[in-house]
C-alpha positions in Angstrom: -2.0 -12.0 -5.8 -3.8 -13.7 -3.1 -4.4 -12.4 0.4 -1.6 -13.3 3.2 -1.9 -13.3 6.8 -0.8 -9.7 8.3 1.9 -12.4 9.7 3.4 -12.9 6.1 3.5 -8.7 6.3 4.4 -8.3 10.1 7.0 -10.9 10.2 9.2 -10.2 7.2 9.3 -6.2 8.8 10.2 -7.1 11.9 13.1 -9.4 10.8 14.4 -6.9 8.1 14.1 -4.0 11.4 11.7 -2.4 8.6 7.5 -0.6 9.3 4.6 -2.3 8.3 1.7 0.2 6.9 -1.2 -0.3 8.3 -4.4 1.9 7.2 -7.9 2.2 7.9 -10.7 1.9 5.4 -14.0 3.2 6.3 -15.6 3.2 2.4 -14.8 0.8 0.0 -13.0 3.9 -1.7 -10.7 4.0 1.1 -9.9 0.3 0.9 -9.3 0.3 -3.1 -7.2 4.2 -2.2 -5.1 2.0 -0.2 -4.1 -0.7 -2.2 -3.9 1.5 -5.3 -1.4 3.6 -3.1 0.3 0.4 -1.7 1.0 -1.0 -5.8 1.7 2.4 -6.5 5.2 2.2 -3.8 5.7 -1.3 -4.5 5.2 -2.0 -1.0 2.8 -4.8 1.1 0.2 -3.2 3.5 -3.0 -3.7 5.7 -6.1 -3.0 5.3 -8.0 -2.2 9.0 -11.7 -1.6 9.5 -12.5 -0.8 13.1 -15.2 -1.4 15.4 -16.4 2.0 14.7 -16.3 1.7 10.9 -18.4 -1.5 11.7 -21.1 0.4 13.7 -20.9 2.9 11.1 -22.2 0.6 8.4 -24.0 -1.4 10.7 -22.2 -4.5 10.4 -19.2 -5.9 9.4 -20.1 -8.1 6.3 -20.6 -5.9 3.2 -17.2 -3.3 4.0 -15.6 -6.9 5.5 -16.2 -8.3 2.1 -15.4 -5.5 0.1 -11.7 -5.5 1.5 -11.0 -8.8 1.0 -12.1 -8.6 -2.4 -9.8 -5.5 -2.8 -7.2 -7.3 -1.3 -7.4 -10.5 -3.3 -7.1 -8.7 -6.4 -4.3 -6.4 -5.5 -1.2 -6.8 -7.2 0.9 -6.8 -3.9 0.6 -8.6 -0.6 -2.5 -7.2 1.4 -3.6 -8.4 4.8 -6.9 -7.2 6.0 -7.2 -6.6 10.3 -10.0 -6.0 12.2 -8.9 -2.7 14.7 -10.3 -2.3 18.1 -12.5 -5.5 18.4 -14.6 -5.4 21.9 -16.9 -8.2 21.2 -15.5 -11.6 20.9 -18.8 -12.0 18.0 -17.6 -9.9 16.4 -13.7 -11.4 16.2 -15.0 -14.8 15.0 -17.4 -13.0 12.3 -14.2 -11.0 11.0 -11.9 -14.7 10.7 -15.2 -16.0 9.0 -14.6 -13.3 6.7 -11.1 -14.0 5.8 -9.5 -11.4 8.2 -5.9 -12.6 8.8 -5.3 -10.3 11.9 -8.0 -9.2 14.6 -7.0 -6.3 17.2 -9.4 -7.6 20.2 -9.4 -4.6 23.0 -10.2 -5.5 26.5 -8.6 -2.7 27.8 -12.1 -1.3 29.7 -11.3 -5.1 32.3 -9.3 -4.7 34.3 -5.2 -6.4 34.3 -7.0 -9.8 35.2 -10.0 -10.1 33.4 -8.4 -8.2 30.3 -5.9 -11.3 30.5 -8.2 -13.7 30.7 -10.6 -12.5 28.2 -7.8 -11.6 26.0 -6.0 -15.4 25.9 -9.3 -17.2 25.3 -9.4 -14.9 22.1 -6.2 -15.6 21.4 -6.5 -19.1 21.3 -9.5 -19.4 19.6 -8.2 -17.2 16.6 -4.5 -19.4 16.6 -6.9 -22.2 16.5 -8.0 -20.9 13.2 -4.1 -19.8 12.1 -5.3 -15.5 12.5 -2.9 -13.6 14.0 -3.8 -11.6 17.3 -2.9 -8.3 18.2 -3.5 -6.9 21.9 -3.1 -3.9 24.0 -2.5 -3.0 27.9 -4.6 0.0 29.8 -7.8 1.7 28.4 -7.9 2.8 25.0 -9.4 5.9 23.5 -8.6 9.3 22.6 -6.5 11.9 24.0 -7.8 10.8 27.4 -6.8 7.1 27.1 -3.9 5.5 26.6 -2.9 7.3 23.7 -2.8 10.3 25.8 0.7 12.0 25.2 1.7 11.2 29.1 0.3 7.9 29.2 3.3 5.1 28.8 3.3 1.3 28.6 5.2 -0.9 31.4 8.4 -3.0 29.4 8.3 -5.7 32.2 4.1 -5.6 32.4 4.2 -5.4 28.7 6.2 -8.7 29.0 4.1 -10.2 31.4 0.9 -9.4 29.3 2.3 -11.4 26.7 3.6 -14.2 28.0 -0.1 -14.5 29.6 -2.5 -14.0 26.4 0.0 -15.5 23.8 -0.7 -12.7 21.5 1.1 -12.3 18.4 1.6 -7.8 18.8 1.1 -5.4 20.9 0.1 -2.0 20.6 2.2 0.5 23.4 1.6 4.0 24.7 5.0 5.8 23.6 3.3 9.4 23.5 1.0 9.2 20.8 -2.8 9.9 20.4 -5.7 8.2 18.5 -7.0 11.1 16.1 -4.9 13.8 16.2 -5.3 16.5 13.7 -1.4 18.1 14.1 1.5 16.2 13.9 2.5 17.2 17.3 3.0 14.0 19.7 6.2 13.2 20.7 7.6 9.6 20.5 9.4 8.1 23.9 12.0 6.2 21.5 13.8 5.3 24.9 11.0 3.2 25.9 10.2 2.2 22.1 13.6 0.5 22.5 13.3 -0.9 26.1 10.1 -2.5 25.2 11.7 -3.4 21.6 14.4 -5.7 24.3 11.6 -6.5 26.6 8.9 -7.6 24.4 9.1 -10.5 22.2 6.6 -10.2 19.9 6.0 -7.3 17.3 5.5 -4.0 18.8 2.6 -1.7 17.1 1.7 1.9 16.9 -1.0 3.7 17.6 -2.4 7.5 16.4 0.5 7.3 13.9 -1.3 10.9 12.4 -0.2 12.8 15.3 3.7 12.1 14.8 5.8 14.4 12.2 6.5 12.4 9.6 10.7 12.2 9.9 9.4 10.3 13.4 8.0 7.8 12.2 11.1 6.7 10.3 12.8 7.3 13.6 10.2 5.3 15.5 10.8 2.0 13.4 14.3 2.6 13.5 13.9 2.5 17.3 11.9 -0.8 17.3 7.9 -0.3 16.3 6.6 -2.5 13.5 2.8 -2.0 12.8 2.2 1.3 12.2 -1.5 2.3 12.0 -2.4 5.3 10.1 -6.3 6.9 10.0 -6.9 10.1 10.6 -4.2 11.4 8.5 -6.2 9.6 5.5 -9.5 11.1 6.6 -8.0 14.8 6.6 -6.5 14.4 2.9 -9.5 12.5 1.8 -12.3 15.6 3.0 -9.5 17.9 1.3 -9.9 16.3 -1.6 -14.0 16.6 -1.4 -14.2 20.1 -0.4 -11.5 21.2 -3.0 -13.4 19.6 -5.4 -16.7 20.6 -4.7 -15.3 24.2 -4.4 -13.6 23.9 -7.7 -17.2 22.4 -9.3 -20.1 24.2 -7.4 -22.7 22.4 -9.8 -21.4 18.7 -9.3 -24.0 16.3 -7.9 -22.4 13.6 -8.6 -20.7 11.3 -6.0 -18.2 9.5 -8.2 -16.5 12.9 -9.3 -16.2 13.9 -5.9 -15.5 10.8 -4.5 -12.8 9.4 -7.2 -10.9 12.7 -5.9 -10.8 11.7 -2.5 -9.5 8.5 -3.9 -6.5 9.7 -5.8 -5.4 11.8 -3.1 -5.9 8.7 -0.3 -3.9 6.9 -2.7 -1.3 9.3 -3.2 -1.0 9.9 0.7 -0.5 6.2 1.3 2.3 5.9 -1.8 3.8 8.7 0.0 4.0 7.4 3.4 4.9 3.6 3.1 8.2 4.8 1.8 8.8 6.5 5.2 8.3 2.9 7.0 10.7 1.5 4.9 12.9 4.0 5.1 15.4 2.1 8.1 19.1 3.1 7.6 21.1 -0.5 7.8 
């Protein structure tokens, strides 16, 4: 199956009131976990690498490469998104790629220069048909926007969008980027207001941190994108340290490795059931 547009994913959800899994890949292992997991529950998904996964490998091309390739050969729809995109380089060298979707994050600008900078990316990437996805106030960890008091504005989330023309937004409902307990609390109240405010896809953020039975909840309430990392991570370590634990002699990476692999890909055939989930 070819590779679609995280529009031909995003879309479709948000019309049937359905989740969208979204998942980051840091090795190509996690990329191949996904997908593997993804055919495994029948359903479509996104691949994300982050601007952090970037600096990890030192550059985009090789893991940017590698997901496409993963996704082109996957036997269900994939998308592949670049997450938390800074550096307007490095947005045009992810659609050169083949990215459908780019995150771009100018949430350290303040409103009007985040606007401003955000809309010129905006159009440049609809000028090449990727689909943009955008976010209001600073983003980070617990101290950013995903900090469990932080909330997003429905009428200033409106605003925002009307001014970049960006295709999703991410909001501050009470979540937080890499949390280790599922203890954040979603504001479905305000998932719902900005659901009526908002006219274009709505997308969450530090999905790990919210108990699973939430998360069907949160889509119910109006969230489409739904981006899951850390969660992967933990289960994917498990997997390497059980292993190792289990085989004290091994020394070699593929043994170890292909269990973090299964288990990735059992987490995400676990989970994308959860999205889709909706009662009618």
């Amino acid at each position: 199956m070819p590779l679609v547009a995280t529009g031909e994913i995003v879309g479709p959800a948000v019309r049937a009131g359905l989740g969208a899994g979204a998942f980051n890949v840091i090795q190509i292992e996690h990329a191949q976990a996904i997908v593997a997991g993804a055919e495994a529950a029948g359903a479509p998904v996104i691949l994300q690498i982050s601007e952090n996964a970037v600096r990890y490998h030192g550059a985009l091309a090789a893991i940017g490469r590698a997901a496409v390739e993963v996704a082109a050969a996957a036997r269900v729809p994939v998308a592949v998104h670049l997450d938390h995109a800074t550096d307007p380089a490095l947005v045009r060298e992810a659609v050169e790629l083949g990215f459908g979707s780019v995150m771009f994050d100018a949430s350290a600008l303040d409103y009007t220069a985040n606007v401003a900078a955000t809309a010129e990316v905006a159009a440049d990437c609809h000028a090449r048909g990727v689909w943009v996805e955008a976010e209001l106030g600073e983003v980070g960890g617990k101290d950013g926007v995903h900090a469990p008091g932080a909330r997003t504005d429905p009428a200033e989330a409106a605003a925002y969008v009307a001014a970049t023309g960006v295709d999703a937004l991410a909001v501050a409902v009470g979540t937080s980027h890499a949390m280790l307990v599922k203890e954040a609390v979603v504001d479905l109240g305000l998932v719902a207001a900005l659901r009526a405010a908002v006219p274009v896809p709505l997308v969450l953020h530090g999905s790990s941190g919210v108990p699973e039975a939430d998360l069907t909840r949160a889509v119910e309430a109006g969230l489409t994108k739904v981006n899951i990392a850390t969660h992967l991570n933990v289960a994917y370590t498990r997997a390497i340290r059980d292993h190792l634990a289990a085989h004290p002699e091994a020394v070699d990476p593929r043994r170890y490795v292909a269990a973090a692999r299964e288990a990735v890909a059992r987490e995400v055939a676990r989970l994308l059931p959860l999205l889709l989930a909706v009662a009618p």
